[in-house]
N, CA, C and O atoms as a GROMACS GRO file, in nm:
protein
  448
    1UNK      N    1  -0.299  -2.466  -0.765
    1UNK     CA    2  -0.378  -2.351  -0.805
    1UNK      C    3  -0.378  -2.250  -0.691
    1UNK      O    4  -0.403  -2.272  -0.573
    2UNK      N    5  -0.342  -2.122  -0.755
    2UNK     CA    6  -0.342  -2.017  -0.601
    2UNK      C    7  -0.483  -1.942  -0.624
    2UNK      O    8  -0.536  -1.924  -0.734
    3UNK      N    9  -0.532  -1.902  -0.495
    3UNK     CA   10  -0.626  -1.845  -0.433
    3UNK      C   11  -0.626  -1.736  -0.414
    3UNK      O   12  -0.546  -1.711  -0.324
    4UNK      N   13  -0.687  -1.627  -0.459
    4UNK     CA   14  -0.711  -1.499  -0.476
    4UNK      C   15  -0.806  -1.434  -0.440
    4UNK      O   16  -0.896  -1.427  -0.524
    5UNK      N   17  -0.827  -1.364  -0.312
    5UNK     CA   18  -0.928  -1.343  -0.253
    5UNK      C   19  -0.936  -1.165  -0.287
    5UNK      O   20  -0.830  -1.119  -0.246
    6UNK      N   21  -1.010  -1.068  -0.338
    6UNK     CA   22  -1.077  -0.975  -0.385
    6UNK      C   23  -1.149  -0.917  -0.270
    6UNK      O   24  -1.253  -0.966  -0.228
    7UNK      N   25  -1.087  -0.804  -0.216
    7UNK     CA   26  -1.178  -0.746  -0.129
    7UNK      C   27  -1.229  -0.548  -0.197
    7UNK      O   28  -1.150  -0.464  -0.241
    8UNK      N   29  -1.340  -0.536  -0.185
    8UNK     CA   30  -1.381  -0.386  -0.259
    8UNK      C   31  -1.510  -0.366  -0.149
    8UNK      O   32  -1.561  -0.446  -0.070
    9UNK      N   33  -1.535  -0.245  -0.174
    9UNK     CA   34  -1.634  -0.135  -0.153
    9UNK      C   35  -1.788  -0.184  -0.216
    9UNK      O   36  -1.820  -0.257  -0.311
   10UNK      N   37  -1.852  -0.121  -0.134
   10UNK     CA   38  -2.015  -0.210  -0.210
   10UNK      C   39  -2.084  -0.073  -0.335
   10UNK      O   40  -2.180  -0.071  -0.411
   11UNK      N   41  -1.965   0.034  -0.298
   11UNK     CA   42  -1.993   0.118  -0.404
   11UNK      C   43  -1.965   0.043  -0.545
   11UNK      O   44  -1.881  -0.041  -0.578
   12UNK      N   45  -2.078   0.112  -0.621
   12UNK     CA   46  -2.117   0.063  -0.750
   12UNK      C   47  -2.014   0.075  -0.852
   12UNK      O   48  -1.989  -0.014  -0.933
   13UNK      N   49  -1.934   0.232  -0.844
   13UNK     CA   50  -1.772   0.224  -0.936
   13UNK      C   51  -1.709   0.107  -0.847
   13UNK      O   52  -1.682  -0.001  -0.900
   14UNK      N   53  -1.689   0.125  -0.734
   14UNK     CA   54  -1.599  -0.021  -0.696
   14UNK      C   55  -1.611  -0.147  -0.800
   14UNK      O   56  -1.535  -0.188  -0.888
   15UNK      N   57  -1.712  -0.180  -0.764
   15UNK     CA   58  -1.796  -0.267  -0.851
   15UNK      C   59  -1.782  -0.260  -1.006
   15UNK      O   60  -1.780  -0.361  -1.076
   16UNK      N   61  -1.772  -0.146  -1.047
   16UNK     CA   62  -1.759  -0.196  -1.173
   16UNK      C   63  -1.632  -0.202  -1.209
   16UNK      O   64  -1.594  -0.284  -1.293
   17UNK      N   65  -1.542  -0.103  -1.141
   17UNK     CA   66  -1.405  -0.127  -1.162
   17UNK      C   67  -1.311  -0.278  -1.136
   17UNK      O   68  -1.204  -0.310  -1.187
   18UNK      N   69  -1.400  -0.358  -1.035
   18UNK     CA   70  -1.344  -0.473  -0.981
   18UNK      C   71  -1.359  -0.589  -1.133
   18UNK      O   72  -1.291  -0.674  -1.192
   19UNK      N   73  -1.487  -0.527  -1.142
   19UNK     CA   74  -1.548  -0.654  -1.256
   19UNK      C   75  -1.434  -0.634  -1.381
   19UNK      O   76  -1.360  -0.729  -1.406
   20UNK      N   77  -1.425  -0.522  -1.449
   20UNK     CA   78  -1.315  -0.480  -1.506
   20UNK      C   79  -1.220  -0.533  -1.522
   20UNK      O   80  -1.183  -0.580  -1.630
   21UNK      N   81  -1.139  -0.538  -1.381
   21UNK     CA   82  -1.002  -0.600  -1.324
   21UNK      C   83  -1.026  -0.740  -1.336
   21UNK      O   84  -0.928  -0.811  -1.359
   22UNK      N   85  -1.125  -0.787  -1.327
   22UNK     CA   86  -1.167  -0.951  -1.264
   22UNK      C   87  -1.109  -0.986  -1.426
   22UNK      O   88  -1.019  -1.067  -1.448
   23UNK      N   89  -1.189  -0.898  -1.543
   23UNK     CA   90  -1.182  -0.976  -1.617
   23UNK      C   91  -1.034  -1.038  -1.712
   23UNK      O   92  -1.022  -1.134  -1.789
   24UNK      N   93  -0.962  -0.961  -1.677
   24UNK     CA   94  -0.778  -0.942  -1.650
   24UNK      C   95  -0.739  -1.106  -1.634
   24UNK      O   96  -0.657  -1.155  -1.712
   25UNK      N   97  -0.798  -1.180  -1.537
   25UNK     CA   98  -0.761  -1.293  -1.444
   25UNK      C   99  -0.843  -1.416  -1.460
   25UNK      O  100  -0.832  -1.526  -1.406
   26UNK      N  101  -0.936  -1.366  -1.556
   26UNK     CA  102  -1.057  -1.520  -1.593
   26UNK      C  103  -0.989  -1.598  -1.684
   26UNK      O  104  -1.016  -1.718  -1.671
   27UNK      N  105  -0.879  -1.562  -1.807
   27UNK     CA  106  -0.830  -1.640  -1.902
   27UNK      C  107  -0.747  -1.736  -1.767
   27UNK      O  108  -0.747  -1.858  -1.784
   28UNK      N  109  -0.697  -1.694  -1.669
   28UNK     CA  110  -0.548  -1.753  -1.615
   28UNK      C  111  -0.700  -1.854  -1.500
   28UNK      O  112  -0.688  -1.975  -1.478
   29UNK      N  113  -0.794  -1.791  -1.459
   29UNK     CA  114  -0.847  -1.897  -1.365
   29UNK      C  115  -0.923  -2.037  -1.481
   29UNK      O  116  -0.897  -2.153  -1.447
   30UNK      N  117  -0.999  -2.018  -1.592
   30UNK     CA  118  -1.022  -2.094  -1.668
   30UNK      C  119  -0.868  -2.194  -1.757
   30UNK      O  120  -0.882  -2.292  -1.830
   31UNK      N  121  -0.784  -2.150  -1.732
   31UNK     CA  122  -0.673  -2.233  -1.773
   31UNK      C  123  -0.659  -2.314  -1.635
   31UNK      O  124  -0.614  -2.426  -1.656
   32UNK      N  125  -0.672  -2.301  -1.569
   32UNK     CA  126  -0.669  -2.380  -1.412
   32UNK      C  127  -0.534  -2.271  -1.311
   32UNK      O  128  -0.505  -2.282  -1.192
   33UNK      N  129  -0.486  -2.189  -1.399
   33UNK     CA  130  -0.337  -2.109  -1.252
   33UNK      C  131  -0.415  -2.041  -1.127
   33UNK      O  132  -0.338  -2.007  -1.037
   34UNK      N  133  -0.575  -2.010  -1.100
   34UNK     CA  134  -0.535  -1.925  -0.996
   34UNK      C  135  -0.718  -1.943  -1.003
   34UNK      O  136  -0.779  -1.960  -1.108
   35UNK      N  137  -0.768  -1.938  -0.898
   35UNK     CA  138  -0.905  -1.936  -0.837
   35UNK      C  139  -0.932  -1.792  -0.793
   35UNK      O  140  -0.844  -1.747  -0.719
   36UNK      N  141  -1.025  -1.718  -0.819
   36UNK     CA  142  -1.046  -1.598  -0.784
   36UNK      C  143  -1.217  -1.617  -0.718
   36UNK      O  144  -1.327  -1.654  -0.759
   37UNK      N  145  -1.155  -1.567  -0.594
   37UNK     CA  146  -1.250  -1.501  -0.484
   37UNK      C  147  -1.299  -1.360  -0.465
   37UNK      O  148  -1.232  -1.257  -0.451
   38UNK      N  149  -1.469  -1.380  -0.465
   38UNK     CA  150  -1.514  -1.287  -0.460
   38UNK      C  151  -1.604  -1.262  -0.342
   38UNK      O  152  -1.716  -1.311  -0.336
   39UNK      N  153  -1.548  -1.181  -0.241
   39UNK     CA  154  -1.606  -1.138  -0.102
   39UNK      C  155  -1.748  -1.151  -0.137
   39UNK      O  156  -1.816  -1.244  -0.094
   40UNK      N  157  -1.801  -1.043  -0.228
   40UNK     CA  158  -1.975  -0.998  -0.224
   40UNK      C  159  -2.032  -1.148  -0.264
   40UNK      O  160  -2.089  -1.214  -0.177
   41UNK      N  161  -2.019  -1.188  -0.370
   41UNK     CA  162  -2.048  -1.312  -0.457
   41UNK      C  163  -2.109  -1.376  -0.359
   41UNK      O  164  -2.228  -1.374  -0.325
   42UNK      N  165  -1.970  -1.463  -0.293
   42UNK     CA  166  -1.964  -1.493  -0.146
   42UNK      C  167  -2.065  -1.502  -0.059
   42UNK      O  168  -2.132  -1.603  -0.039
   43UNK      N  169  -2.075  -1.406  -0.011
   43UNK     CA  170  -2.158  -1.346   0.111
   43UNK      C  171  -2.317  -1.385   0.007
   43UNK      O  172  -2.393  -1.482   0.017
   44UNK      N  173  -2.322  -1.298  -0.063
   44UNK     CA  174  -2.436  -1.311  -0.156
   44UNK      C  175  -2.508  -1.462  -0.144
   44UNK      O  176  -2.620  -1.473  -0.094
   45UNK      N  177  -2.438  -1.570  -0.190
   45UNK     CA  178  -2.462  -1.673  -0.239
   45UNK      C  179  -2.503  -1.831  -0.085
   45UNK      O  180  -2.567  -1.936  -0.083
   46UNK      N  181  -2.410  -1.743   0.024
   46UNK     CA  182  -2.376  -1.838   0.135
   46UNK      C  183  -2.460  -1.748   0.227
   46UNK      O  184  -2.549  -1.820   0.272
   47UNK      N  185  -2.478  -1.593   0.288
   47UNK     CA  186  -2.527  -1.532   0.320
   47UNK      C  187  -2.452  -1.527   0.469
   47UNK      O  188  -2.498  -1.454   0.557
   48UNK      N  189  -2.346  -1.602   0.489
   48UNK     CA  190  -2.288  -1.571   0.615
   48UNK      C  191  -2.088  -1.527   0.580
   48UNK      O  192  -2.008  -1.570   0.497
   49UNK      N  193  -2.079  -1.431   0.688
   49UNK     CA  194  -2.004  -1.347   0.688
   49UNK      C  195  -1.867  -1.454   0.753
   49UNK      O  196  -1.763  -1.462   0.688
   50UNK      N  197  -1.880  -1.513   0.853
   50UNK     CA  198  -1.791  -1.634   0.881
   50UNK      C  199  -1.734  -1.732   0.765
   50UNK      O  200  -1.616  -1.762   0.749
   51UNK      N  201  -1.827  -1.768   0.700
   51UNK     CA  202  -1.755  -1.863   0.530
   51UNK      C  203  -1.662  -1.767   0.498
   51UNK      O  204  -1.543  -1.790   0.479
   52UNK      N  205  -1.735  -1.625   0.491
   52UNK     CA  206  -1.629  -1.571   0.402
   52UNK      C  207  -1.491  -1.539   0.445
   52UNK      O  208  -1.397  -1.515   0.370
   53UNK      N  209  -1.490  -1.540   0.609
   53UNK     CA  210  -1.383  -1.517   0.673
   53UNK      C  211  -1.265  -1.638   0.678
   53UNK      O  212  -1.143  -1.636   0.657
   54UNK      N  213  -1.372  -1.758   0.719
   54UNK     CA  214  -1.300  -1.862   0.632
   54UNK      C  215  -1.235  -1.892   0.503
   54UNK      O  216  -1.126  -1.948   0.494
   55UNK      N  217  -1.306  -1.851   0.403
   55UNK     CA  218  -1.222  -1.837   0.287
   55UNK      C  219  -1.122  -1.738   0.271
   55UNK      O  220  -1.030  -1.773   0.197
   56UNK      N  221  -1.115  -1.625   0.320
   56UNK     CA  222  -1.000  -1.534   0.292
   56UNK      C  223  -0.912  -1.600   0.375
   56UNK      O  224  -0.797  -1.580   0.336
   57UNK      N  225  -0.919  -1.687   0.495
   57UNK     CA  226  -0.797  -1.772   0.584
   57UNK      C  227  -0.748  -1.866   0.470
   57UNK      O  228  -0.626  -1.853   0.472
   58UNK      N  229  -0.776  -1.941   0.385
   58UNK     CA  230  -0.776  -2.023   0.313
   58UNK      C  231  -0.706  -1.992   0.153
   58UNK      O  232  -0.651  -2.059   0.065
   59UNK      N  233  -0.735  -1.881   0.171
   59UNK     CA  234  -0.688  -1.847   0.027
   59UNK      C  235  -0.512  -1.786   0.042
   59UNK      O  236  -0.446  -1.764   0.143
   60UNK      N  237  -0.483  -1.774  -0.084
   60UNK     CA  238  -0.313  -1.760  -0.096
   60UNK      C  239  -0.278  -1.616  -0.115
   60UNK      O  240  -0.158  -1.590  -0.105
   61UNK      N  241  -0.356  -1.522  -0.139
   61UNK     CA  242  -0.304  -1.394  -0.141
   61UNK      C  243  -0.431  -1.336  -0.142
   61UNK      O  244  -0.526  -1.386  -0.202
   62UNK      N  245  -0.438  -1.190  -0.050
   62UNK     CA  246  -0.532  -1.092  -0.063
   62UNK      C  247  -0.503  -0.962  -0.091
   62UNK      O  248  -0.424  -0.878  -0.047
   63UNK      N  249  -0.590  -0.965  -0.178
   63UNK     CA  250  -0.592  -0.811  -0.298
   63UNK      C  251  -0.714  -0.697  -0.229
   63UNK      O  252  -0.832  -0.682  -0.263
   64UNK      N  253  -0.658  -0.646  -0.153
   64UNK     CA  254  -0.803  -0.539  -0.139
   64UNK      C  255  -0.776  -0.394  -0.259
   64UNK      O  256  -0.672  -0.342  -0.297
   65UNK      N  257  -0.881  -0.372  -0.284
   65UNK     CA  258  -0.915  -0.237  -0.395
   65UNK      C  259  -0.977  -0.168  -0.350
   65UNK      O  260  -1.098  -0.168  -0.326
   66UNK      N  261  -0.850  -0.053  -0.323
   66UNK     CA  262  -0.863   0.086  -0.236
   66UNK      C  263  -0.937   0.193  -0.317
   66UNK      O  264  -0.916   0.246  -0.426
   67UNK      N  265  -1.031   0.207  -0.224
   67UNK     CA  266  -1.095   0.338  -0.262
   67UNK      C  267  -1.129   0.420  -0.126
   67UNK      O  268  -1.074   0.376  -0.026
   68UNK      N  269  -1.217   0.538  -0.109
   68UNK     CA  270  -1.196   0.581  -0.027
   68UNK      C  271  -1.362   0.512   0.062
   68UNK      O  272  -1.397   0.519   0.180
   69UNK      N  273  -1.414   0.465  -0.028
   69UNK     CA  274  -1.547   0.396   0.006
   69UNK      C  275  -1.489   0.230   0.084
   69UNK      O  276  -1.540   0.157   0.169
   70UNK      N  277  -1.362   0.222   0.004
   70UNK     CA  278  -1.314   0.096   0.094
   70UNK      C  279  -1.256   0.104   0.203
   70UNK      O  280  -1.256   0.005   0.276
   71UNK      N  281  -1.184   0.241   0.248
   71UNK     CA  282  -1.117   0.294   0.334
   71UNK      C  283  -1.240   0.356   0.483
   71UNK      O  284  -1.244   0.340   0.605
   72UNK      N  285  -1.311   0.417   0.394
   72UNK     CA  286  -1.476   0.406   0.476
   72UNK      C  287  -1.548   0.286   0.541
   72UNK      O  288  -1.626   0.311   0.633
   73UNK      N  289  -1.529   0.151   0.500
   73UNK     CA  290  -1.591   0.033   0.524
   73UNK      C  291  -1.527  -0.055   0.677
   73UNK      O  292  -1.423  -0.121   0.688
   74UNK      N  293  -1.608  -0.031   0.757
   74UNK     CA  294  -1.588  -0.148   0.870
   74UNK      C  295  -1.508  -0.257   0.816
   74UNK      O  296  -1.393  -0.301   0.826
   75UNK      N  297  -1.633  -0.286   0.747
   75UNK     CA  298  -1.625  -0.472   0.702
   75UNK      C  299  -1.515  -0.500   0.638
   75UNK      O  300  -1.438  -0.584   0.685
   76UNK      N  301  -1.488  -0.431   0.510
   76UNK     CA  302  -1.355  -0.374   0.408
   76UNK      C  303  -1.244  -0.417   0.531
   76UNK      O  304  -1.196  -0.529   0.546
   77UNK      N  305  -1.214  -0.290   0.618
   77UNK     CA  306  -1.089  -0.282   0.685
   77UNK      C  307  -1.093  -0.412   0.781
   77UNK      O  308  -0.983  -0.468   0.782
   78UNK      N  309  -1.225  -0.497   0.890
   78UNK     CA  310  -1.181  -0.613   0.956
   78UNK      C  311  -1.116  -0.711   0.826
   78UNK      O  312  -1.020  -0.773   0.873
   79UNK      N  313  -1.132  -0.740   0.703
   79UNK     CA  314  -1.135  -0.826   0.624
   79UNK      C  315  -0.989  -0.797   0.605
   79UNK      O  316  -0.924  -0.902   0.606
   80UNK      N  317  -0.899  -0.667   0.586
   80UNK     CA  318  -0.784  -0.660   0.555
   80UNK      C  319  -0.693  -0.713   0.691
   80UNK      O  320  -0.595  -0.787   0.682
   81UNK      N  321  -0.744  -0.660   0.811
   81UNK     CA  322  -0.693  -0.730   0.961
   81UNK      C  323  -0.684  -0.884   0.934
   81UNK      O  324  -0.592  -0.964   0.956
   82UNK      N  325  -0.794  -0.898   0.886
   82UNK     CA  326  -0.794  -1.080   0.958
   82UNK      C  327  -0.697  -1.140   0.796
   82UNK      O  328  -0.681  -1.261   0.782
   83UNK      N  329  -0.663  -1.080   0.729
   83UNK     CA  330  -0.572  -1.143   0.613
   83UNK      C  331  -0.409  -1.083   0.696
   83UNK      O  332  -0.319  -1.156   0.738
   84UNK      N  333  -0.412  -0.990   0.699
   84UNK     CA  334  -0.232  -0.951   0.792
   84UNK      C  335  -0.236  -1.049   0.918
   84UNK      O  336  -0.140  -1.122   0.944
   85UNK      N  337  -0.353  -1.048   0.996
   85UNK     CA  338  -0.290  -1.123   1.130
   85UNK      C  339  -0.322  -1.324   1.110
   85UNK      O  340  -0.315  -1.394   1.210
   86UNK      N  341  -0.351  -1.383   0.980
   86UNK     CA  342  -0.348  -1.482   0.875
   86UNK      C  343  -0.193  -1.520   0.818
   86UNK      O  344  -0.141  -1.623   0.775
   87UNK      N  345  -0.143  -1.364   0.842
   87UNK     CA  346   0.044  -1.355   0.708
   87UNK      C  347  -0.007  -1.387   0.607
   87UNK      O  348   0.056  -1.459   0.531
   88UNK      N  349  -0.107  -1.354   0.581
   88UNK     CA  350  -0.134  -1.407   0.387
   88UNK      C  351  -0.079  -1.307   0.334
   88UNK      O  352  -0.109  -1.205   0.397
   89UNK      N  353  -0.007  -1.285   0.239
   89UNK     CA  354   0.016  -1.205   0.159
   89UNK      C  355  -0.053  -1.123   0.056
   89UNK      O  356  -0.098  -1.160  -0.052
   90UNK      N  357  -0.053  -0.985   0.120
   90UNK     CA  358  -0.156  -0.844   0.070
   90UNK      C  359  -0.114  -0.781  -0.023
   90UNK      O  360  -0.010  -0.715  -0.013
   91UNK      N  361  -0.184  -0.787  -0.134
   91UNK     CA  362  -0.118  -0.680  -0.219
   91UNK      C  363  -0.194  -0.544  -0.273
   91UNK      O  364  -0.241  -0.551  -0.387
   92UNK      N  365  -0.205  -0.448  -0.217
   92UNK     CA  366  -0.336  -0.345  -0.238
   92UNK      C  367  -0.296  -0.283  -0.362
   92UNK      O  368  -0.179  -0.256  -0.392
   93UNK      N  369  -0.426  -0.254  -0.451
   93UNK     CA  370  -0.385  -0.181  -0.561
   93UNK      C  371  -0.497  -0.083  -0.533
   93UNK      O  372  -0.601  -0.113  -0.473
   94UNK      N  373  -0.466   0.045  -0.585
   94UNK     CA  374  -0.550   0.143  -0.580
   94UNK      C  375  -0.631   0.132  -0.732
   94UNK      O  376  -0.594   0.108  -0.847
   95UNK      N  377  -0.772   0.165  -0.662
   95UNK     CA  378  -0.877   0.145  -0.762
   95UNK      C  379  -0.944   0.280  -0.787
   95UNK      O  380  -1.002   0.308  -0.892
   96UNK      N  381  -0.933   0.357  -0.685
   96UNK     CA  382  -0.955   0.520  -0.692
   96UNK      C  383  -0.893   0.619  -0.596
   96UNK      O  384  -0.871   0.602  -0.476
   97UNK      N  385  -0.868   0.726  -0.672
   97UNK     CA  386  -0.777   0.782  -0.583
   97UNK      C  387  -0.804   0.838  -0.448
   97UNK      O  388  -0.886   0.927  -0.426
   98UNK      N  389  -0.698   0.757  -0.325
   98UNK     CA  390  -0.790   0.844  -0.198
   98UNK      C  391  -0.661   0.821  -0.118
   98UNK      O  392  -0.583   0.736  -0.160
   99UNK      N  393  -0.635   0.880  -0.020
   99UNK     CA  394  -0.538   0.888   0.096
   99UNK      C  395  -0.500   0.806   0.132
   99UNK      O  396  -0.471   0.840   0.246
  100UNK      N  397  -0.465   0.677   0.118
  100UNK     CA  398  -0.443   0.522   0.174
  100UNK      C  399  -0.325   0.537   0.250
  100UNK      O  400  -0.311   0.463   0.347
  101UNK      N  401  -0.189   0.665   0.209
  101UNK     CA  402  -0.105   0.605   0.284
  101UNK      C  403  -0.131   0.679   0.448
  101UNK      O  404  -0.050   0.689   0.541
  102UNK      N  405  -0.279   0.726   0.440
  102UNK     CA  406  -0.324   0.797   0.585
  102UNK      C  407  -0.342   0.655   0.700
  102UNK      O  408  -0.328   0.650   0.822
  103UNK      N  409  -0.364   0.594   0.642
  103UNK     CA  410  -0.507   0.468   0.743
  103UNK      C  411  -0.409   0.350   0.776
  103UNK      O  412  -0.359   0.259   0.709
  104UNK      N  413  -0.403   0.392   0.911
  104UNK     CA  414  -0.324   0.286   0.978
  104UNK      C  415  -0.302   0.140   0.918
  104UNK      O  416  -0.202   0.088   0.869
  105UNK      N  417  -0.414   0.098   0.937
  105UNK     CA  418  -0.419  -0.080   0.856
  105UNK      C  419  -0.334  -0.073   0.734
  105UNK      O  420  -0.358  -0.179   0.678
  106UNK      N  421  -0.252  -0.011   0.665
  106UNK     CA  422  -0.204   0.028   0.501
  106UNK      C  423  -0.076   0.036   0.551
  106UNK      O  424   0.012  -0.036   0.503
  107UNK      N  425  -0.042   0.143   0.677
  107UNK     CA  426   0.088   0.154   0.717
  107UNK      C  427   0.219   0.080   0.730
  107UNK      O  428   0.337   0.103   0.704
  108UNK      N  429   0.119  -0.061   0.806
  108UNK     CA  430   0.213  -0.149   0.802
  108UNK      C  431   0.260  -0.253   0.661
  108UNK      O  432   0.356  -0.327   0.641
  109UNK      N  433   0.188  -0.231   0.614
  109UNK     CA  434   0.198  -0.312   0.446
  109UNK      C  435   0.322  -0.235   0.391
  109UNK      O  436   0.400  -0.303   0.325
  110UNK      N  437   0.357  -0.080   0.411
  110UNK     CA  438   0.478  -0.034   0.294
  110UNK      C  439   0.564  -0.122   0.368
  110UNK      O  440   0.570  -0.171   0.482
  111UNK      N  441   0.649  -0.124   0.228
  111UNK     CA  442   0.788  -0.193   0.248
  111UNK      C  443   0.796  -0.351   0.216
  111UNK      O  444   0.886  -0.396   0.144
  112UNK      N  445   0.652  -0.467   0.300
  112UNK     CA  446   0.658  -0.569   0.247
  112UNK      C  447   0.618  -0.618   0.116
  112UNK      O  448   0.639  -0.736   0.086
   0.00000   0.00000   0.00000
């Protein structure tokens, strides 16, 4: 089963756009192909920021959903660092439209 770790913006379109997307991927995690991770959930439920860092080490691919509120976020951008310097494999999809190919951390992703 692969591991899918979900990183977004604590903005509320983030949020609803993620839930949206999530729901794309619940038929394939309830069949058993793929476990989906949710940063806020996460944090929410455990209340420490280390589990969650642990789990994005742990998991098999990270999806962050670019917005410019995610591009704004401390936490957002260490979370995309500690998945590249991990080699987990990133796959960013844009969730609203904003400058991504500006912000260093993004730079190095074209091409792979």
């Amino acid at each position: 089963m692969k591991k899918i770790f979900f990183a977004y913006s604590d903005d509320t379109e983030d949020i609803g756009l993620y839930k949206e997307l999530k729901q794309h991927f619940t038929a394939y995690a309830r069949q058993g192909f793929l476990s989906i991770i949710d940063k806020d959930e996460l944090f929410r439920i455990s209340g420490d920021l280390e589990k969650t860092n642990e789990v994005l080490r742990n998991s098999d691919f990270a999806i962050p959903l670019l917005s410019i509120d995610y591009l704004n976020s401390n936490e957002c951008l260490k979370l995309l660092d500690d998945a590249r310097a991990s080699n987990k494999p990133i796959i960013p999809i844009l969730l609203r439209a904003c400058e991504w190919e500006e912000v260093n951390e993004l730079k190095n992703l074209q091409g792979n």
